[in-house]
KOLKOL-785521 format. One record per residue (C-alpha): x, z, y; residue in three letters. Coordinates in steps of 0.05 Angstrom, whole numbers, plus 5000, padded with zeros to 4 digits. Layout:
BEGIN
XZYala;...
// end
This chain:
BEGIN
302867207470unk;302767847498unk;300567947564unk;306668317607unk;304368887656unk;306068827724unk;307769597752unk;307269417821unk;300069137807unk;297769757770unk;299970227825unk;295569807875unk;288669867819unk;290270677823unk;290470707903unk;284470307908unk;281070807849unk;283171457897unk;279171187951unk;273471097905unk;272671777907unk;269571687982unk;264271267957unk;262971657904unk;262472287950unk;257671907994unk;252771907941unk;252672547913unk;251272787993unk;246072228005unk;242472457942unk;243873187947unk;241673108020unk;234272688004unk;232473117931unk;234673777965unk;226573647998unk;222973447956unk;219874107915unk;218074157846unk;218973517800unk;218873257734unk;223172757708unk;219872177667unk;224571657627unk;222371097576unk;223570317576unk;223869887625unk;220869297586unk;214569747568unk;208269227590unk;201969507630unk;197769307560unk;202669757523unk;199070477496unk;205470847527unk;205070597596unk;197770717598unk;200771417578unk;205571547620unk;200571317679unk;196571927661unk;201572467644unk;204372297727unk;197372407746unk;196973097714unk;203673267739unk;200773127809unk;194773437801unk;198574057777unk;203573987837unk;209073707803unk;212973107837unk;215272597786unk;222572197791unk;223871597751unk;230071077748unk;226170637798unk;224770017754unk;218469747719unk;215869877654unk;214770637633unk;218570887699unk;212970367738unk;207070637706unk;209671397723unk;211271287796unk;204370887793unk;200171447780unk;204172007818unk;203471517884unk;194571377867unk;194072117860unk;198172267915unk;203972667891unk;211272557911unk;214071947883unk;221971877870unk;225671327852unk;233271307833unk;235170577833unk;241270287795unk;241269547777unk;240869377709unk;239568727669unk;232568967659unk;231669377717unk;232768757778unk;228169057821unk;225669667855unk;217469807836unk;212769857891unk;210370567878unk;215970907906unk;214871437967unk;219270968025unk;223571548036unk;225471837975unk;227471087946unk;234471217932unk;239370707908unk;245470877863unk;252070487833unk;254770987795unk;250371247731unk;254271917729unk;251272037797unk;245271837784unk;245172317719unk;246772907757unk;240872807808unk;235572827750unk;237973487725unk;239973867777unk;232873647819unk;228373627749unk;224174217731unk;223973837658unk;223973207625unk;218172747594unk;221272267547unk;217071677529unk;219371107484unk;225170767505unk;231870517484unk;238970607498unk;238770937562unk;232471377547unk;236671617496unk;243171747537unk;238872117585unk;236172537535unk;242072797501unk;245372897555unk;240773437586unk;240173687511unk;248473777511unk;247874147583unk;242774567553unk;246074727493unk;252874807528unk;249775327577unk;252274857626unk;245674807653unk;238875347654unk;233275197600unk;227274767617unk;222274387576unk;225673687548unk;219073407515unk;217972787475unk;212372377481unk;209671987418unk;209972237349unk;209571627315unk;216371417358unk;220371967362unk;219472247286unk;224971877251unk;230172177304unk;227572817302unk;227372747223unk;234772577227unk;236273117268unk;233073577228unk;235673347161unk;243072977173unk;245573397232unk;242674127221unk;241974137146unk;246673627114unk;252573837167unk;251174427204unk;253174007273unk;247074427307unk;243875137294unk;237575217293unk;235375447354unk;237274787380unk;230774457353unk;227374877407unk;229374587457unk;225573947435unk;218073917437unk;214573187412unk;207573107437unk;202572597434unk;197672737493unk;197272857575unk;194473627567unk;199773807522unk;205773607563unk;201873937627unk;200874577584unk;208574667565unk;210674557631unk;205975147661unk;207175667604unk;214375547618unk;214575657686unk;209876287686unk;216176587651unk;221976327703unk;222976107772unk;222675337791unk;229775157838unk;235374687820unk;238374737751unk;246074767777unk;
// end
């Protein structure tokens, strides 16, 4: 049987979502408020159940410490596995460390290489996205699964959209990332004509530390580094 709505019941769920908005407010000003500090950074995604044996989170270990070493912060999701091993090696080589927590089912707790005062916890995602654009002077996208993927096309939309300023979204691992890019190529540029093809430049797919440091710096000797909205 059907279930009957109650009207008087529904009204209550819509007051309750207006004052949402407060808590929602509160952290878009506690992260615009902490990230608004922090300087140049480089936002590095990629799975959470990546283990320290794995070839990527060796990787991603030693892309942070070039980003460091070149003066570049690096901000992760908070958790272990890929976003571990990048906050790892920004904190040994003494860069800034950021961590933007949400919890997830593989993502239950906070990793220990997080600066203690840029360890910021979120409960809505949509927040969240917005801080690792807008305080991102580009993204390094190792292998990783749903969410690496979200985050990924969604700066590639803002880009696209001219929603948001260019900067360097960069794919790490060939042997990974080459069916997608295949696809994207071949089923949504050439088979439908959903993208032009000056979109595929806004993707670059590396396999090595130097070359993500060397796209980052040729980029920014041609524009400014600030907040991308």
């Amino acid at each position: 049987m059907k279930k009957e709505i109650n009207p008087k019941n529904w009204n209550e769920i819509k007051t309750n979502d207006s004052w949402g908005i407060f808590k929602i407010m509160g952290e878009f000003v506690s992260g615009y408020e902490k990230l608004s500090r922090i300087g140049p950074c480089v936002s590095i995604f990629g799975s959470a159940r990546t283990k320290p044996d794995d070839k990527y989170y060796q990787l991603a270990e030693n892309i942070a410490v070039k980003l460091a070493d070149n003066g570049y912060g690096v901000i992760t999701g908070g958790g272990p596995g890929i976003m571990e091993a990048s906050n790892k090696g920004a904190h040994n080589s003494g860069g800034i460390s950021v961590g933007l927590n949400i919890e997830l089912p593989f993502e239950k707790y906070d990793n220990p290489y997080i600066d203690s005062d840029k360890n910021i916890d979120f409960d809505y995602f949509f927040v969240r996205k917005v801080m690792f654009v807008k305080y991102s002077q580009g993204f390094v996208v190792m292998p990783g699964g749903f969410g690496t993927l979200d985050e990924l096309f969604e700066a590639l939309t803002l880009i696209q959209t001219f929603k948001i300023e260019k900067f360097p979204i960069i794919l790490v691992g060939t042997e990974f990332w080459s069916g997608l890019v295949d696809w994207i190529k071949g089923t949504l540029l050439k088979s439908q004509g959903n993208i032009s093809p000056d979109d595929l430049l806004l993707i670059n797919v590396v396999d090595h530390e130097d070359e993500v440091i060397d796209i980052l710096n040729n980029f920014y000797t041609k524009y400014n580094l600030r907040p991308n909205f």
